[in-house]
PyMOL CGO cylinders between C-alpha atoms (Angstrom):
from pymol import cmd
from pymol.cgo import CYLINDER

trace = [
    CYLINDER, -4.76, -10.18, 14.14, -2.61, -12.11, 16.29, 0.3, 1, 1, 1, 1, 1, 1,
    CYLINDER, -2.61, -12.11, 16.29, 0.91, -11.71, 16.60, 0.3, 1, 1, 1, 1, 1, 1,
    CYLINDER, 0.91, -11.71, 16.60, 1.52, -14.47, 15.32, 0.3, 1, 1, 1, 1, 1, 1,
    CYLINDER, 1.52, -14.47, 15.32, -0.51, -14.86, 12.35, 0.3, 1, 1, 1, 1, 1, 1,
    CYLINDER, -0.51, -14.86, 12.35, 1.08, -11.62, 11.28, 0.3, 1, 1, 1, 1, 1, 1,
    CYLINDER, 1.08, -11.62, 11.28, 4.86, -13.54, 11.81, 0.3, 1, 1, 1, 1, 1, 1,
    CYLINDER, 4.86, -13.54, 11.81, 3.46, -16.55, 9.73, 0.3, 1, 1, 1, 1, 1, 1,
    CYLINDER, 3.46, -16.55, 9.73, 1.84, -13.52, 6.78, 0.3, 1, 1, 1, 1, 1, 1,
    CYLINDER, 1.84, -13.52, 6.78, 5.77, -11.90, 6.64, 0.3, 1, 1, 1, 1, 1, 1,
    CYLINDER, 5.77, -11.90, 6.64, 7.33, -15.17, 6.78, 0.3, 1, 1, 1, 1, 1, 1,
    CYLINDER, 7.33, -15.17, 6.78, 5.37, -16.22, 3.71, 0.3, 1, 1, 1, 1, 1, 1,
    CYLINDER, 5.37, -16.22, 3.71, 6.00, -13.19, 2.22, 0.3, 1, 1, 1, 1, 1, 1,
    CYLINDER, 6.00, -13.19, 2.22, 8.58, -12.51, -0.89, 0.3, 1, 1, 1, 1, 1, 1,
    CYLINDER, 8.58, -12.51, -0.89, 11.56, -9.36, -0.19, 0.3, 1, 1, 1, 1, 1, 1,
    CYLINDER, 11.56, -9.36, -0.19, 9.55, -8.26, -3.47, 0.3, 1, 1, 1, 1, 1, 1,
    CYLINDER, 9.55, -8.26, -3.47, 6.26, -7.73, -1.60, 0.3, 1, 1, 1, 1, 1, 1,
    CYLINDER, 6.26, -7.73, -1.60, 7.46, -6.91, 1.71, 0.3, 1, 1, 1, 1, 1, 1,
    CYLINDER, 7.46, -6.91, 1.71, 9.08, -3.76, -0.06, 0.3, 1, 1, 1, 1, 1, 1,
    CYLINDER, 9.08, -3.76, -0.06, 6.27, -2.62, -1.86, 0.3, 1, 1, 1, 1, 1, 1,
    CYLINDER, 6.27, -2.62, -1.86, 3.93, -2.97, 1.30, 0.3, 1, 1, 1, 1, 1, 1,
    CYLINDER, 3.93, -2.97, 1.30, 6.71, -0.55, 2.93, 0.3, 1, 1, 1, 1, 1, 1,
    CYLINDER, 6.71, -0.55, 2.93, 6.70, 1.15, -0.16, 0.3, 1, 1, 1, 1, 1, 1,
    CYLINDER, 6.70, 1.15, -0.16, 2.70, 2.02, -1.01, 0.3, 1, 1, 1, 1, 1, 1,
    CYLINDER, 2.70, 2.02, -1.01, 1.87, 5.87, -0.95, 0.3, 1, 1, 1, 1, 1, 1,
    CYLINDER, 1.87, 5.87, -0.95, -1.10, 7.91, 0.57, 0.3, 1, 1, 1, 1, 1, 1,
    CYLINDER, -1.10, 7.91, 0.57, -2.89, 10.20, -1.26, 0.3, 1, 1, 1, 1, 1, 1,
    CYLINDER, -2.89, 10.20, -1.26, -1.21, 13.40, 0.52, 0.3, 1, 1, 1, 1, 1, 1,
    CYLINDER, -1.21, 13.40, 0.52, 1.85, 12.47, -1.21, 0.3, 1, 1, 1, 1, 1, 1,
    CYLINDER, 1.85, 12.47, -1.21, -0.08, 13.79, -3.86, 0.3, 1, 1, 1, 1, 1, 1,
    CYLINDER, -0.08, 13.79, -3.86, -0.90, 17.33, -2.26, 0.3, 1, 1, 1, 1, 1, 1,
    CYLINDER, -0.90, 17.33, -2.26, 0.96, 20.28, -2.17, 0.3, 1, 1, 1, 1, 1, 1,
    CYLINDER, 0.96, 20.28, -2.17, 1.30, 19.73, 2.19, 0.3, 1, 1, 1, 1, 1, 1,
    CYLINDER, 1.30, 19.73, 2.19, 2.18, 16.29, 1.77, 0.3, 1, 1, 1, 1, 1, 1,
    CYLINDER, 2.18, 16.29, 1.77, 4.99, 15.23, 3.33, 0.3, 1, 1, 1, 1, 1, 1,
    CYLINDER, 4.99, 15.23, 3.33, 8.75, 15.92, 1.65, 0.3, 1, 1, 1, 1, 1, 1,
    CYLINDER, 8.75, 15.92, 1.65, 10.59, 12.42, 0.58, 0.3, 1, 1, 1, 1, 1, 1,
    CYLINDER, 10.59, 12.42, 0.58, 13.59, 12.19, -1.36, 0.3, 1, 1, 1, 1, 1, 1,
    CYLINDER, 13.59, 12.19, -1.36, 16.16, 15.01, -2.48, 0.3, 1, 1, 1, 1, 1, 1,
    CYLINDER, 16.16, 15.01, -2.48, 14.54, 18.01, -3.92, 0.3, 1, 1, 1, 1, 1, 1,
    CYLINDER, 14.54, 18.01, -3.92, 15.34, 19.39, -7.03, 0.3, 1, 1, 1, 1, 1, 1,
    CYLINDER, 15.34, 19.39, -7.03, 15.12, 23.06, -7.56, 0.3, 1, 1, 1, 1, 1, 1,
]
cmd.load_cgo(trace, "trace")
């Protein structure tokens, strides 16, 4: 993908799914080693 066909995707894009493209999770987030995000209650 060019460089700018990826300017013309975002520019097209809504704040609504630009966030939840930043947003999206990987299935370690699910594991015990996954990486830490947010405050941590105990």
């Amino acid at each position: 993908m060019t460089e700018e066909k990826l300017l013309e995707l975002l520019k097209d894009m809504s704040l609504k799914e630009k966030t939840g493209q930043m947003m999206q999770l990987d299935v370690s987030c699910f594991k015990d080693e996954g990486p830490v995000t947010g405050s941590a209650v105990e």
